[in-house]
Backbone as ProteinMPNN parsed JSONL, in Angstrom:
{"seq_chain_A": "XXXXXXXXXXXXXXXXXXXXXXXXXXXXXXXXXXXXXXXXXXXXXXXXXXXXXXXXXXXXXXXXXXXXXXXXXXXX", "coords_chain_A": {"N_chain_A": [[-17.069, -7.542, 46.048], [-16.557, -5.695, 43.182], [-15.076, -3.321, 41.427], [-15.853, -1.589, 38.558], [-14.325, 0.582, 35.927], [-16.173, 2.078, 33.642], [-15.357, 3.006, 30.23], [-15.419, 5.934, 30.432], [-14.918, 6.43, 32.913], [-16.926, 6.032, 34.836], [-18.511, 4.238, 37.17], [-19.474, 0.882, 37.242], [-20.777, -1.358, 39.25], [-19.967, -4.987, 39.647], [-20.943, -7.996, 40.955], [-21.213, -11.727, 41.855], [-24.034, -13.058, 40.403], [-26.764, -14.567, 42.006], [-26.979, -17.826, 42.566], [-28.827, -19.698, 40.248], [-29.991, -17.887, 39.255], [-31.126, -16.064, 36.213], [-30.456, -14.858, 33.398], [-31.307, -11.395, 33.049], [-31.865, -10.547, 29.922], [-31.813, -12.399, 28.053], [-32.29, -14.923, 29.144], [-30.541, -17.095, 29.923], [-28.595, -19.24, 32.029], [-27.119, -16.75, 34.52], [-24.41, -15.049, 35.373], [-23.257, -12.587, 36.564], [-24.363, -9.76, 38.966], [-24.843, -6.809, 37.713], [-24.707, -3.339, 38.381], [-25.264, 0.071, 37.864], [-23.555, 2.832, 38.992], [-23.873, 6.133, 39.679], [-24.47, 8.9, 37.227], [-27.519, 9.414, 35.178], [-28.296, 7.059, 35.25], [-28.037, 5.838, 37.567], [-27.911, 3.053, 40.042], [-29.537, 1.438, 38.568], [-29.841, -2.086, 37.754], [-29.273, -5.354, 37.4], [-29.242, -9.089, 36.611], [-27.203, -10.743, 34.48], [-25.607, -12.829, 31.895], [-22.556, -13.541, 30.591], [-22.045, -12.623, 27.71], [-24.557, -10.917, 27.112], [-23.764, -8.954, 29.898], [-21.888, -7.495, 28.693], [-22.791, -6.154, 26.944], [-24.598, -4.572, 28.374], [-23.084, -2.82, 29.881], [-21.959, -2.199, 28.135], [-23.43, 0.388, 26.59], [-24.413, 1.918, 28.786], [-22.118, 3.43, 29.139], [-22.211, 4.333, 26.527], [-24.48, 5.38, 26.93], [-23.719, 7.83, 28.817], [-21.814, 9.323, 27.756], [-24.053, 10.823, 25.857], [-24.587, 12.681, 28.132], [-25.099, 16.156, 29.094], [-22.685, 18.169, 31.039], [-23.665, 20.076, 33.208], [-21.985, 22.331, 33.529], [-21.433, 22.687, 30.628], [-23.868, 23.024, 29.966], [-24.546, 25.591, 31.35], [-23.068, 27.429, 29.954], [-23.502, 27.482, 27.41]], "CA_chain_A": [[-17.619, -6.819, 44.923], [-15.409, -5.198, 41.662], [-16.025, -2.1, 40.68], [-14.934, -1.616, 37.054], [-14.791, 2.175, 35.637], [-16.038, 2.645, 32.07], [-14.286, 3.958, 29.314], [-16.174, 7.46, 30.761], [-14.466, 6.563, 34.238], [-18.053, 5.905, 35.722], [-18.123, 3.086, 37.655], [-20.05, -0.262, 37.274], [-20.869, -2.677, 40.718], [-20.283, -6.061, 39.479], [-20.873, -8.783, 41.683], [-22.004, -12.596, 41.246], [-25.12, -13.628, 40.847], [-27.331, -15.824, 42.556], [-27.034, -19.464, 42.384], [-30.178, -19.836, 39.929], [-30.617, -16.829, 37.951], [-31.246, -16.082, 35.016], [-29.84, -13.031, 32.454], [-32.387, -10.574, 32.113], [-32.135, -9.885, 28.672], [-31.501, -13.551, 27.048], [-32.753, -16.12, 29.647], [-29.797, -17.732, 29.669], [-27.87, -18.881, 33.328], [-26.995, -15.387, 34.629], [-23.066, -15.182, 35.996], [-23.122, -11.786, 36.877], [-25.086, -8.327, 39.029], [-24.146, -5.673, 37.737], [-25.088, -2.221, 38.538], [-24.765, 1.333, 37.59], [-23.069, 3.985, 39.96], [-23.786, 7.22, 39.178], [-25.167, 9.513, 36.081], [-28.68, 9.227, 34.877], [-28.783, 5.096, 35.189], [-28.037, 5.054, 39.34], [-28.801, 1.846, 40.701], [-29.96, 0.357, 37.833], [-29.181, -3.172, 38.175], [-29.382, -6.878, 36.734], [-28.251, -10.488, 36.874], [-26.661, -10.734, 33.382], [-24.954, -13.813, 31.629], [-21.237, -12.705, 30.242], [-21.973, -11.382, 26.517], [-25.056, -9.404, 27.678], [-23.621, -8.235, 30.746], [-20.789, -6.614, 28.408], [-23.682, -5.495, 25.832], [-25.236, -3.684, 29.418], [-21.944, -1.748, 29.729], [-21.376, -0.537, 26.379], [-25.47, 0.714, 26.437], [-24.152, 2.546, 29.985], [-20.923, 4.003, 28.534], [-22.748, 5.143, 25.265], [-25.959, 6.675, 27.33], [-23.009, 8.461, 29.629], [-21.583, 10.245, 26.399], [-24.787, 11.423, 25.896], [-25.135, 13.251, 29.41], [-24.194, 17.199, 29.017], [-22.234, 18.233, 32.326], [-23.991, 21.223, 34.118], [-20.852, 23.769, 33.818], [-21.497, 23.223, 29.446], [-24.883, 23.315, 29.764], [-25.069, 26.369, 31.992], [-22.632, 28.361, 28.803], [-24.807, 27.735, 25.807]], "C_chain_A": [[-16.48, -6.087, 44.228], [-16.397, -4.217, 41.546], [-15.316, -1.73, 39.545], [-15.477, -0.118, 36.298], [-14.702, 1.712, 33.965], [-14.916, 3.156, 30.975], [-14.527, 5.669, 29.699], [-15.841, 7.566, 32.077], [-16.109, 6.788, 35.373], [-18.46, 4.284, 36.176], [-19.214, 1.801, 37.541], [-19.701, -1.383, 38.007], [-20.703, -4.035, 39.989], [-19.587, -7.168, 40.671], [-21.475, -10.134, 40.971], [-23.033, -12.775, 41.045], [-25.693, -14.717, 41.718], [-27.516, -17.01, 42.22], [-28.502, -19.629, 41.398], [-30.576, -18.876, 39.257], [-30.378, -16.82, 37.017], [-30.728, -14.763, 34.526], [-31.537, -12.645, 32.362], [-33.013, -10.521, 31.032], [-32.369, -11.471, 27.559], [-32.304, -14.436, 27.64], [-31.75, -17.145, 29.742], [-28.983, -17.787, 31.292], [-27.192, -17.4, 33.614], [-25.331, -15.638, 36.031], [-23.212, -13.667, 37.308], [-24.086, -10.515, 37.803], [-24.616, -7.617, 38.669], [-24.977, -4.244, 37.454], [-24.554, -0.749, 38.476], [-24.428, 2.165, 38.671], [-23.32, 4.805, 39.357], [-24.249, 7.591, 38.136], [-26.549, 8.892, 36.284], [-29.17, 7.772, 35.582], [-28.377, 4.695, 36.583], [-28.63, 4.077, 39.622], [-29.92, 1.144, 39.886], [-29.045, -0.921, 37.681], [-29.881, -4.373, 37.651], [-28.988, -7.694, 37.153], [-28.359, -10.881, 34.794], [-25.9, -12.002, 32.866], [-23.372, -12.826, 31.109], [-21.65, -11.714, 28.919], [-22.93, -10.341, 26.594], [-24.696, -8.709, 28.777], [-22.301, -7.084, 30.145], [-21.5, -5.979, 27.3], [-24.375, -4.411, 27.131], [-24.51, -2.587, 29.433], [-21.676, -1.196, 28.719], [-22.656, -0.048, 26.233], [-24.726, 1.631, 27.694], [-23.069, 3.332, 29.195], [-21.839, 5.142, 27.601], [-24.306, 6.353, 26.212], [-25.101, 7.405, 28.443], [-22.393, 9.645, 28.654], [-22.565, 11.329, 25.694], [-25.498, 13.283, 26.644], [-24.095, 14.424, 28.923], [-23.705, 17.749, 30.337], [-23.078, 19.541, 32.184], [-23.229, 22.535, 33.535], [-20.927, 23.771, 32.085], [-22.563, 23.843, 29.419], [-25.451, 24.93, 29.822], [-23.959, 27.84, 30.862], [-22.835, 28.567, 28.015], [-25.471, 29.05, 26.455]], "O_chain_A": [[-15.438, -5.931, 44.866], [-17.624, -4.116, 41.541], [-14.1, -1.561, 39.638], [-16.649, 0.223, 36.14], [-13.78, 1.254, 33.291], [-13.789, 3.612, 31.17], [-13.787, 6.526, 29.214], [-16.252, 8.564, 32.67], [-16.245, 7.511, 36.36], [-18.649, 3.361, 35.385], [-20.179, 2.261, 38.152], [-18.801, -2.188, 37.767], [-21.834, -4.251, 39.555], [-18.445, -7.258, 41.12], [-22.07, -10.058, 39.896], [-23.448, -12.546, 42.181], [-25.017, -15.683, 42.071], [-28.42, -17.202, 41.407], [-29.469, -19.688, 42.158], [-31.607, -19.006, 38.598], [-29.424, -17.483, 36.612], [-30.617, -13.755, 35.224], [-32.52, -13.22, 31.895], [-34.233, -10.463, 30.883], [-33.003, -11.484, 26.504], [-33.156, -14.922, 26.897], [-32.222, -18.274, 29.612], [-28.722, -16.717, 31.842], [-26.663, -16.941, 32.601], [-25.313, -16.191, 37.131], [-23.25, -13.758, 38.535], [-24.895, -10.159, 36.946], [-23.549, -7.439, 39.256], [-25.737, -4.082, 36.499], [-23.488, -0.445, 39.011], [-25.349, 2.156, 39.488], [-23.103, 4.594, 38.164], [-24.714, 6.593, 37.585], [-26.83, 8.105, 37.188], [-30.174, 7.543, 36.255], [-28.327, 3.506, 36.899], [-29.856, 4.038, 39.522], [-30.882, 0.502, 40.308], [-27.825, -0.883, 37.525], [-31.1, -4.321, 37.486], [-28.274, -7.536, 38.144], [-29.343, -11.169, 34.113], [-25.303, -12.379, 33.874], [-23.241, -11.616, 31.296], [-21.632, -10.483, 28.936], [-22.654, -9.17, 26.33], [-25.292, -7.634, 28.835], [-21.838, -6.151, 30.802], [-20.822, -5.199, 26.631], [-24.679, -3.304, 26.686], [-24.969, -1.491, 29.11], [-21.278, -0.07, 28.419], [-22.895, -0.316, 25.055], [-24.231, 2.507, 26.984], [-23.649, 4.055, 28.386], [-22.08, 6.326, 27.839], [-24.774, 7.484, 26.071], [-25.901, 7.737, 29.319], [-22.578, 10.83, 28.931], [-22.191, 12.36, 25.135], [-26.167, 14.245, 26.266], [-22.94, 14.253, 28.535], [-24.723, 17.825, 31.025], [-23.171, 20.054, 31.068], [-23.801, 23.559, 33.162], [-20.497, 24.86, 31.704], [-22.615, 25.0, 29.003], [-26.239, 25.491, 29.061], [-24.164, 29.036, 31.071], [-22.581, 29.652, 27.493], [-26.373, 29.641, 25.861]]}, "name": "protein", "num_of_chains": 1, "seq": "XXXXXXXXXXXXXXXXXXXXXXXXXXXXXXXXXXXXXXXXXXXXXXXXXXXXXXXXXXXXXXXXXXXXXXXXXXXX"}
């Protein structure tokens, strides 16, 4: 398994898929699992073909940018 850190240094599991799957999002042979570490989206997880599995990660990245850390939150 690869673990590949974001542009936000939060890490994303990618492993192969299973002989036979399909992408989630397209229906299309599915190369890839790949799953979220950490923030909001823990252990959310797929079997992804290549261009949506790199449309999954920038959707993860961008909803990580989102997330306000604790130590701002708690200075408003």
């Amino acid at each position: 398994m690869l673990n590949v850190q974001n542009e936000l240094r939060q890490p994303v599991s990618i492993d192969f898929a299973p002989v036979g799957s399909v992408c989630e999002w397209c229906g299309k042979p599915a190369l890839q699992t790949l799953a979220v570490i950490g923030g909001r989206g823990h252990n959310e997880c797929g079997y992804f073909c290549s261009g949506c599995g790199k449309e999954f990660i920038r959707i993860v990245a961008s909803d990580l940018r989102r997330e306000i850390p604790a130590e701002t939150a708690a200075a408003r």
